[in-house]
C-alpha positions in Angstrom: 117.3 103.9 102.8 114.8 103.4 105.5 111.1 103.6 105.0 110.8 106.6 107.6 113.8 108.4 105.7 112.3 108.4 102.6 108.2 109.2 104.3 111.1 112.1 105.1 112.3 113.0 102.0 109.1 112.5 100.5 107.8 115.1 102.6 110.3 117.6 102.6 109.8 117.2 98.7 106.4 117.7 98.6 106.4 120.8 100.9 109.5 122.8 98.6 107.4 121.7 95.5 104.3 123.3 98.1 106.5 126.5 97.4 107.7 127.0 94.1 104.8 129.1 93.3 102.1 126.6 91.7 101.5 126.2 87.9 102.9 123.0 85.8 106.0 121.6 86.9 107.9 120.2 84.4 108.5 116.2 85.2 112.5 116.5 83.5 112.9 118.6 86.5 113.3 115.7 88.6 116.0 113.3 88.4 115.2 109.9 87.6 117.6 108.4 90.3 114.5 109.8 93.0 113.8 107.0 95.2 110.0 107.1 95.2 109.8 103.3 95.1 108.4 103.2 98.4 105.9 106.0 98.3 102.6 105.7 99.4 101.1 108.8 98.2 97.7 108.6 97.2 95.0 110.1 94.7 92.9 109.7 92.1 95.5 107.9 89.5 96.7 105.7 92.4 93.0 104.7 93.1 92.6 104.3 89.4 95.7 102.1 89.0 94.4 99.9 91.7 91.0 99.3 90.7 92.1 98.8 87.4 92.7 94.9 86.0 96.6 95.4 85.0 98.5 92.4 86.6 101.4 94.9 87.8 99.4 96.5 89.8 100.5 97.6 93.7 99.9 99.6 96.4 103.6 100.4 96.0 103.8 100.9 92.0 100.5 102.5 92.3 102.0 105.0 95.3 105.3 105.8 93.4 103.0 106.7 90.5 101.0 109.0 92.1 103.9 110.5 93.9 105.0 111.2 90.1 101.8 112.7 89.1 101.6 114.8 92.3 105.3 116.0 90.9 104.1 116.8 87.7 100.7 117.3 87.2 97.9 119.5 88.4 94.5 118.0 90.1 92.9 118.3 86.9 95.6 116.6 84.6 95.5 113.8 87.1 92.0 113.4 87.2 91.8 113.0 82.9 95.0 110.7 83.7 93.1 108.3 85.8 90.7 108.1 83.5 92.2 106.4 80.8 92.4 104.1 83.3 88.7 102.5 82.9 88.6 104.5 79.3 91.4 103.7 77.5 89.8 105.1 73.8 89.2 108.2 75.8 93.5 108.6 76.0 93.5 108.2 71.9 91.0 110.8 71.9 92.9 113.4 73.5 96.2 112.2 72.0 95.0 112.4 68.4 92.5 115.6 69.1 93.9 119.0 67.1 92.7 121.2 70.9 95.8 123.2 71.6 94.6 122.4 75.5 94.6 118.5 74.8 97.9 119.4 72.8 99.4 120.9 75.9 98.2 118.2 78.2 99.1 115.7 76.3 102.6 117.1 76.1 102.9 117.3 80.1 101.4 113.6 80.5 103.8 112.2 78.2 106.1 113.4 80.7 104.8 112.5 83.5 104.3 109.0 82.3 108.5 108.8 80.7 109.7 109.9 84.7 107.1 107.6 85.9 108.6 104.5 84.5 112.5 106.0 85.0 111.4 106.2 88.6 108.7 103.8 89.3 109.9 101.0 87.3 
């Protein structure tokens, strides 16, 4: 697949999601055989992801990522994600706290992070 047919399908992905009427989108909703390898979306977990030390780390694994979350995950989710980045306590936090909201996001992140590595690699 080309790069500009999958910028395409990309797009036209991101503009039906654009319409399904907002609120949390579940991440088994997407199949795992997605080709978001070459993404490039950007945001604040693929800033995160490359400002952080991890060794795997590239524009492309940090696109495809984000191109996960923006599947996924509303703005706010993804700006608690990216900050386990630089905090990584501050994920054991949320993961361990008894909050029915940190429940619930921790639920969705889970998720997001299980399609992330079926899609992302």
């Amino acid at each position: 697949m080309s790069s500009t047919t999958t910028l395409i399908a990309l797009a036209s992905l991101t503009f039906l999601l654009s319409c399904s009427g907002g609120g949390y989108k579940s991440a088994a909703r997407y199949s795992p055989n997605t080709s978001l390898a070459a993404a490039s979306a950007s945001g604040p977990i693929s800033r995160a992801c490359l400002m952080s030390d991890r060794k795997a780390r590239s524009r492309q694994l940090c696109g495809c990522i984000q191109a996960v979350a923006d599947m996924s995950l509303s703005a706010r989710d993804q700006s608690l994600a990216a900050s386990f980045y630089s905090n990584p306590q501050k994920a054991q936090d949320v993961r361990q706290s008894n909050s029915p909201n940190n429940e619930r996001f921790w639920q969705k992140y889970r998720e997001y992070a299980e399609t992330s590595e079926q899609i992302c690699g």
